[in-house]
N, C-alpha and C positions, 0 to 999 in steps of 0.2 A: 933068528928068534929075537935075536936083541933089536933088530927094526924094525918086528912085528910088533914088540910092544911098548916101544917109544910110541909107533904110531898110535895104539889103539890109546895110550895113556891121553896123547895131544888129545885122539879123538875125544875124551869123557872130560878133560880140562874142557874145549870147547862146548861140550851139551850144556856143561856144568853154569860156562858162563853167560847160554845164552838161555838159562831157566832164568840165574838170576835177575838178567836185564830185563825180563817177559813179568817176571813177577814184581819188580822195580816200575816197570810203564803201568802196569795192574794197578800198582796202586796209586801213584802221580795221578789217572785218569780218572779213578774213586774220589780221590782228593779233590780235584776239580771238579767234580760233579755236585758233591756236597757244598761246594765251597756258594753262598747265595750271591747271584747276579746284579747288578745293576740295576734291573727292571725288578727283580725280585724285590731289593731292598726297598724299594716304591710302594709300591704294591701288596706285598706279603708283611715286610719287618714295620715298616713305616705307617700304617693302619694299625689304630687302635682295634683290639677286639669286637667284632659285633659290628662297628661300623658300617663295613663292607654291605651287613645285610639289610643293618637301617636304610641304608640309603638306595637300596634296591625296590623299598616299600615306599618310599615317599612318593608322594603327586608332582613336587616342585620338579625342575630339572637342577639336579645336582653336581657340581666339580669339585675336588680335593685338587690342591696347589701343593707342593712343596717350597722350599726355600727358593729355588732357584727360578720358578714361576712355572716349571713344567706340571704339565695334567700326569696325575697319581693317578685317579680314578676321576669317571664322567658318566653319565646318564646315558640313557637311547638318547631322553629325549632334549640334553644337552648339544648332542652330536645334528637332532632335529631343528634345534634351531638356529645352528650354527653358532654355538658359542663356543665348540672348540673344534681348531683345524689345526691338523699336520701336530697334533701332539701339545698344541698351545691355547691360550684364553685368546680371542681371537678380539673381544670388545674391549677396546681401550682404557675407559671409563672404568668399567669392572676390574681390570686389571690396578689400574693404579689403587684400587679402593681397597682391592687385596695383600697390596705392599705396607696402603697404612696401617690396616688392621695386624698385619704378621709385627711391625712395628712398635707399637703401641697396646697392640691386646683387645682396643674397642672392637664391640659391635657396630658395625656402618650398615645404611641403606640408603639405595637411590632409586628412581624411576627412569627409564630413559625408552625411546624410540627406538627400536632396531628396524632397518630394513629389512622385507621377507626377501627369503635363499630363492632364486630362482623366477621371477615375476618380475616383469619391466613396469610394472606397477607403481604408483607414487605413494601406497599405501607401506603403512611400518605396522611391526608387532609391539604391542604395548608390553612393558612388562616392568617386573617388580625384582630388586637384585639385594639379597639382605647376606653379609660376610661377616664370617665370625671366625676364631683361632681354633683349631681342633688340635690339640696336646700342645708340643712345644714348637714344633715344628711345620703344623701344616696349618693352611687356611680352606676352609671349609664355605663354597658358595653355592647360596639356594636360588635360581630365579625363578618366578611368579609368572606364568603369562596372564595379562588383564586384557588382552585386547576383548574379547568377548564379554566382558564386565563393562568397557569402557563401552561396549555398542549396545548393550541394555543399557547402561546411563542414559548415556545419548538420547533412546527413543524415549523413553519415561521421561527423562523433562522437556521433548516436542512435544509427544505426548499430554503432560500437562499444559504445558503453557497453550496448544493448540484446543484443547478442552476449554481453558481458562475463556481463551478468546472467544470461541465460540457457544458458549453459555452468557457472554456479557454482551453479545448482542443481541439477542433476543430478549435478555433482561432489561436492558436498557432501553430498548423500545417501547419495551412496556412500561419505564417508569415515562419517558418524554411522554406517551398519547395517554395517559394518566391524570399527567397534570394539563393534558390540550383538553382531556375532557370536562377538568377540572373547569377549565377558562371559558370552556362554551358551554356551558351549562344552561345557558339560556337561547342557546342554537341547536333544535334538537335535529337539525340534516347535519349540523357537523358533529354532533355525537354518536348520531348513528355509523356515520361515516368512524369516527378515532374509532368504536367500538370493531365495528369489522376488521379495523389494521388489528388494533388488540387480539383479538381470536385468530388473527393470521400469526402471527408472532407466538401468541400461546400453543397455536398448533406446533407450531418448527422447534417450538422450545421440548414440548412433551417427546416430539420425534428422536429430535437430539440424545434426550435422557433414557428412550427406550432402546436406541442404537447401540449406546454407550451399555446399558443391563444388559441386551442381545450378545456385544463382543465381549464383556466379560466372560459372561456362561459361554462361551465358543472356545475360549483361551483356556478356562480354570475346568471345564465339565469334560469327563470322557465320553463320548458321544457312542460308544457301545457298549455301556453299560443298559440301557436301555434302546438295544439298536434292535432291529423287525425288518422284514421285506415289506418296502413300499413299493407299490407300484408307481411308474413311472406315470401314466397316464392320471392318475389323480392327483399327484405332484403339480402335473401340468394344469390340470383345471382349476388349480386350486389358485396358481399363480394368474391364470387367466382371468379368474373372479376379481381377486385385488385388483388388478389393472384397468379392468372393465371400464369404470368410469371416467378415468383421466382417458383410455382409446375413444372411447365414444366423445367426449369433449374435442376431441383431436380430429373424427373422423378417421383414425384408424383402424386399419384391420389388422385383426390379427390371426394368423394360420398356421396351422397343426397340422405334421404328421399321425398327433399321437390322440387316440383316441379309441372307445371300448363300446360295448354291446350299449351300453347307458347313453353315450353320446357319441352316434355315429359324424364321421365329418359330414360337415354340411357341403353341398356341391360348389366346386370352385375354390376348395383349400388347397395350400401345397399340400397336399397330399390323402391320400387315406391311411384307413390306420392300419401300425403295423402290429405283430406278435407281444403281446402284451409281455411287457420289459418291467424288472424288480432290482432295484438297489436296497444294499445293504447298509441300514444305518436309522439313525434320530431323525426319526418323520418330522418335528418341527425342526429340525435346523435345516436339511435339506429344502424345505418348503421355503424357508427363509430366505435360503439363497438362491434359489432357482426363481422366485419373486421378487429377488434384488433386482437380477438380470433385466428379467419382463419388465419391470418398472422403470432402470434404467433408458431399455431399447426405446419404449415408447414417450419417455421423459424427451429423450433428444434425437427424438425426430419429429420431422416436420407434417405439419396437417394433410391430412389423404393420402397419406402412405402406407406401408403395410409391413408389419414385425413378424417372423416366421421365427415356430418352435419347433425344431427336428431332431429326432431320436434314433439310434440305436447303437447296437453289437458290435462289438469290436474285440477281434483277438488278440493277447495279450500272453507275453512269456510268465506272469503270475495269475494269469484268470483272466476271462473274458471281462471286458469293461464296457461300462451303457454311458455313451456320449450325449447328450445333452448340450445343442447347439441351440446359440437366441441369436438370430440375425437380424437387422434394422436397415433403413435408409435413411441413416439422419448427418452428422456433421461430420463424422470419422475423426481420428486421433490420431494427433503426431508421434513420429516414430521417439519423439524426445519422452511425450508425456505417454506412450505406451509401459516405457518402465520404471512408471511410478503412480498407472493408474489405481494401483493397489494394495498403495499404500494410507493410511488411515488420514482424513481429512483433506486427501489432496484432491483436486478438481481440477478436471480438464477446462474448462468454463464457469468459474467462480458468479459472473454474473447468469447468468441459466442455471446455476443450482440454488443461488437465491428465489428466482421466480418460480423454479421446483420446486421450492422448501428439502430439495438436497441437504445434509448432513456431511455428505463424504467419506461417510462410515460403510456405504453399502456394500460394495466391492473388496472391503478390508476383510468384512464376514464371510463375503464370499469363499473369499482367497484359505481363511480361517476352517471353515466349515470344510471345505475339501481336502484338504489336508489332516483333520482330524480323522476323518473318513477312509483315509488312503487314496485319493485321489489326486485330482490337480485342476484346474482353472487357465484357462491359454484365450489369447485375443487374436484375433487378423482386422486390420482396419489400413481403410484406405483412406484418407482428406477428400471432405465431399461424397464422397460413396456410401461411407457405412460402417457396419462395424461387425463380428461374430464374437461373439463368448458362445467357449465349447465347456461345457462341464464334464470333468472324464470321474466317473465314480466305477468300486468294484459291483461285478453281480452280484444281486442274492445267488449263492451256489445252489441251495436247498429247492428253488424255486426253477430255476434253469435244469436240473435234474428232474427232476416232476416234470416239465416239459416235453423235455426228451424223453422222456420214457412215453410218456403220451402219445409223440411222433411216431418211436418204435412201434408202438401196438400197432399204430392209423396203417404203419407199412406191410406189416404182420397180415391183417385184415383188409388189406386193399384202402388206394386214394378213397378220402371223400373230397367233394364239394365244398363250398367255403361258406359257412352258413348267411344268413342274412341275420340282424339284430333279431326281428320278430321268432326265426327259428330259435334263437339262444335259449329261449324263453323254456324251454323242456329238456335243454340238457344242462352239463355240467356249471354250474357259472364260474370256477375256476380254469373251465376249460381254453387253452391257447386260440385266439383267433388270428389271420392272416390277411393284410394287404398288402398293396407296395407301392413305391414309388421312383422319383428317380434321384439319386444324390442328395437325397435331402440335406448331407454335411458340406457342401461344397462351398467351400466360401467365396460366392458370389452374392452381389444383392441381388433382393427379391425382385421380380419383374413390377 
């Protein structure tokens, strides 16, 4: 009995002392949990109140420093443009600029270059770096990105200055044959002669200044606010009308896939006409641009040649799209000046757009106009061969619907025949008509 309960005694000394070490490690582990970390103290103790959430709202990219120069807190889009790695301010500059301020107390600001993260590129991100003290302890940095500031600066004063120039030449011309007409006053074959330069020069002047109204309103105007289904085929005639006179000067032809009950193709065009096609959008911008083109083609190319205008459909992962192709056989363009034929005043051949009365504007509207639209503008050219501008615009939906349903019924009721113009004359006149041809988009020059 007596070493049954020695034992069982040892035994309840032992539970006894192995609650209390259980409840000894319980609380040690409590202890340590409360107790705030390292990263805590950063992050949690070390931020001011509200901070946190201001700088979650801000636009700049934002970093808190502590004393020791480590990242407190950082942005996305801090982390975007690499201004901090592995936990540190990664830009030298800014770095030291954040020691003098922690220092001192001033607010500092600099600008500097950064190279972009990732791109073998020789371009750098502009930006803007302003540091200030946030309580006692930390310094608080905001950077600016300007590059997209600095690349509108940029073009606003080519921009100007390229306006500048080209308004002072044709002014200037006209003050020099001014005072030539002044001087032959008493020569009326050389006044009639200055008089004719004068009216050349006031025409390229007036062009200039309409270019200049056109790409404004192209830039500042929404283009579907008053947008409608144009047809494509009158778009086209309409740009064929403008041109008329400079082709015929030329001996140029020019030839159309795209044409309707009103003006059937005349025999020997690229083509006959197709399914009467409807873009959506600002009947005079479209017109504009698609007459930039035509004007272009036949501007730079050479006498007895022939400009083809070819149309259609195309399917598209957001909506069927109406291509609008102008092809020429005139000088072709280098793969240098292809990518920058579209930008404002530039000129593949500065001498040929003087005797064009060119501007340089044309192709900028272009470029403008299709883009408002939802669209796009793309070139193919060969040196010597030629050239294609494709205009890719979206469909009118409402108008392509109405179509197709048209088609459905015709299937419903059995094929018809393809009318001839004279038939049109008694049935619907918004009715779809049908020809074909072959490749009209192919980028080859014309025969």
């Amino acid at each position: 009995m007596n070493v049954d309960a020695a034992v069982a005694a040892l035994a309840a000394i032992a539970g006894l002392c192995t609650g209390v070490i259980a409840m000894l490690a319980f609380r040690w582990s409590e202890r340590d949990q409360a107790r705030p970390t390292r990263t805590s103290l950063h992050t949690e103790a070390a931020l001011p109140p509200g901070v946190d959430t201001v700088l979650s709202v801000l636009r700049s990219s934002a970093v808190v420093l502590d004393e020791a120069d480590a990242v407190v807190k950082a942005s996305s889009a801090a982390y975007a443009l690499g201004l901090v790695r592995g936990g540190r301010l990664a830009v030298e500059p800014m770095l030291a600029m954040a020691r003098d301020t922690r220092r001192d107390g001033e607010i500092r600001q600099i600008e500097l270059d950064l190279p972009r993260r990732g791109t073998g590129r020789g371009d750098a991100l502009a930006v803007s770096a302003r540091v200030a003290p946030l309580g006692s302890r930390l310094v608080l940095l905001l950077v600016e990105d300007l590059t997209e500031a600095r690349r509108i600066e940029a073009v606003r004063r080519d921009f100007v200055a390229n306006v500048s120039h080209e308004l002072k030449t044709p002014v200037g011309a006209l003050s020099l044959l001014s005072e030539a007409v002044m001087d032959a006053a008493d020569d009326p074959e050389a006044v009639n002669r200055f008089a004719g330069r004068m009216q050349i020069e006031a025409t390229r002047l007036t062009n200039l200044v309409q270019e200049l109204i056109d790409l404004s309103r192209v830039q500042n105007d929404d283009p579907l606010e008053d947008a409608e289904p144009v047809p494509v085929e009158e778009l086209v005639a309409e740009a064929i009308d403008r041109c008329r006179h400079q082709a015929g000067t030329k001996q140029i032809t020019i030839a159309s896939n795209v044409g309707g009950p009103e003006d059937p193709p005349a025999e020997g065009d690229a083509g006959a006409a197709l399914p009467q096609l409807h873009v959506w959008g600002n009947r005079g911008q479209l017109a504009a641009a698609l007459g930039n083109l035509v004007e272009n083609a036949v501007n730079y190319s050479p006498a007895r040649t022939r400009v083809g205008i070819a149309a259609r459909r195309v399917a598209a992962p957001g909506g069927d799209l109406i291509e609008i192709a102008v092809t020429d056989q005139g000088i072709g363009i280098s793969e240098k000046d292809r990518e920058r034929i579209f930008e404002r005043f530039y000129r593949v051949d500065p001498a040929r757009s003087r005797q064009t009365g060119g501007t340089g504007l044309g192709l900028a509207i272009v470029k403008h106009v299709a883009a408002s639209h939802g669209g796009e503008v793309t070139v193919w050219s060969a040196e010597g061969q030629g050239s294609t501008f494709t205009l890719r615009l979206p469909e009118a939906g409402s108008v392509r619907d109405r179509n197709e349903a048209e088609a459905e019924r015709e299937r419903r009721h059995g094929s018809r025949s393809l009318l001839g113009p004279e038939e049109l004359d008694d049935e619907d006149p918004d009715r779809a008509y049908e020809t074909f041809t072959n490749d009209p988009l192919s980028p080859e020059v014309l025969p």
